[in-house]
C-alpha positions in Angstrom: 0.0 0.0 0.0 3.0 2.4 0.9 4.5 1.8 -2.4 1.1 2.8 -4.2 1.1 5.7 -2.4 4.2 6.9 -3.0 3.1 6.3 -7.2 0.0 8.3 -6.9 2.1 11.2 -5.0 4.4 11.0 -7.8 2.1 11.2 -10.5 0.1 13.8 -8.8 3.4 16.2 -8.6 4.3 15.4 -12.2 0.7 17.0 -13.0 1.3 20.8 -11.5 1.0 21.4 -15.5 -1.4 19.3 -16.7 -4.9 20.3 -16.5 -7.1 18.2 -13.9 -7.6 14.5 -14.8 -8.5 11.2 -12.3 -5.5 9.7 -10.5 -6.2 6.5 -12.6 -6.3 8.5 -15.8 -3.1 9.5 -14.7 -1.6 6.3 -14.1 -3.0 4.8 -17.2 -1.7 7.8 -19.4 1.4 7.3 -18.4 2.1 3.4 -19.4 4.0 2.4 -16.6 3.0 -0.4 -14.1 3.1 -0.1 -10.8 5.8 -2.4 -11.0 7.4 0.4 -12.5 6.7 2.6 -10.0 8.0 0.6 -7.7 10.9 -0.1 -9.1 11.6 3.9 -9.8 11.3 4.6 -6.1 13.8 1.6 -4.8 16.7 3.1 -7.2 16.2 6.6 -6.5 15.9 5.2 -2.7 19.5 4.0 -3.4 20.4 7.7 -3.8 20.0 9.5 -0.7 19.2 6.4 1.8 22.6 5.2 2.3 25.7 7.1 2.8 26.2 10.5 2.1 23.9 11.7 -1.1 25.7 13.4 -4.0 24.3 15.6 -6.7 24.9 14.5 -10.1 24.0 10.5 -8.8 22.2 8.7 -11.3 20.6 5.2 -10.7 19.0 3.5 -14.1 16.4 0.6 -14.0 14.8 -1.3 -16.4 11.7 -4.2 -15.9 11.8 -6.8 -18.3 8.2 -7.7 -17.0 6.7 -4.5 -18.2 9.3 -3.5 -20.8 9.6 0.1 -19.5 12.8 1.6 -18.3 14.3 5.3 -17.0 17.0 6.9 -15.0 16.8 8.6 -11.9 19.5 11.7 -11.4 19.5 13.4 -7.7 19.3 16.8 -8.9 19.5 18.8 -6.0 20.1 19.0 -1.6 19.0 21.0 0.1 19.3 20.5 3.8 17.5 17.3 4.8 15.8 17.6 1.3 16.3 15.8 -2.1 15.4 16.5 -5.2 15.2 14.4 -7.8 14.4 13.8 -11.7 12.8 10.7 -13.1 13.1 10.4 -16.8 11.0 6.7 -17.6 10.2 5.4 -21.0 6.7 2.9 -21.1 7.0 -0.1 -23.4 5.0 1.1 -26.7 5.5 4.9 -25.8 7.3 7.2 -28.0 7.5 9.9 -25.4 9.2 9.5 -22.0 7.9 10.5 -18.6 9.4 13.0 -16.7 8.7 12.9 -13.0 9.9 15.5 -10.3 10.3 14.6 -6.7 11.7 16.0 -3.5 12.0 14.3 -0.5 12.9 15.3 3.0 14.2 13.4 5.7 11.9 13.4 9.3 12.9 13.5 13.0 12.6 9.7 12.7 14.9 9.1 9.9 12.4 8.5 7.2 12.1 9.9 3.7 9.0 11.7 3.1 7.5 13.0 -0.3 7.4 16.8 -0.4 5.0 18.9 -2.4 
């Protein structure tokens, strides 16, 4: 359920732009599983979550399941914050998704998504 979560908050940042659609639209639209999804927030994890993060990092991933693929680059820090870019390409898509995060780091140690 976390890991769902963590998808819809990413899609709903990615559509600041876009006009107003349904969170499943969204997903849909975007031809990634959430598989994908899943997979796009374990190697951006790798970023920041161990060690000392670096800007200029990039992790890339790729499901065979789903066909889809991207890169993650840590953009920026900024205190206990990260930023980073998600650049995925769906199976049968001939435009990538690009996907901006940010997320800060809590009294508890945990890395939350950031509007």
């Amino acid at each position: 359920m976390r890991k769902i979560l963590s998808a819809c908050a990413i899609l709903v940042a990615m559509s600041g732009v876009a006009e107003a659609k349904p969170l499943s639209r969204m997903l849909a639209d975007s031809g990634l599983s959430s598989e994908d999804f899943d997979m796009m927030g374990q190697y951006a994890g790798g970023l920041y979550e161990r060690g000392a993060p670096r800007v200029g990092a990039v992790a890339q991933w790729s499901n065979d399941s789903s066909g889809a693929s991207g890169k993650v680059t840590l953009d920026a820090i900024s205190g206990n914050c990260v930023s980073l870019r998600h650049v995925a390409m769906a199976a049968g898509k001939d435009k990538p998704v690009l996907i901006h995060v940010r997320r800060c780091k809590n009294a508890d140690g945990l890395w939350l998504l950031q509007p």
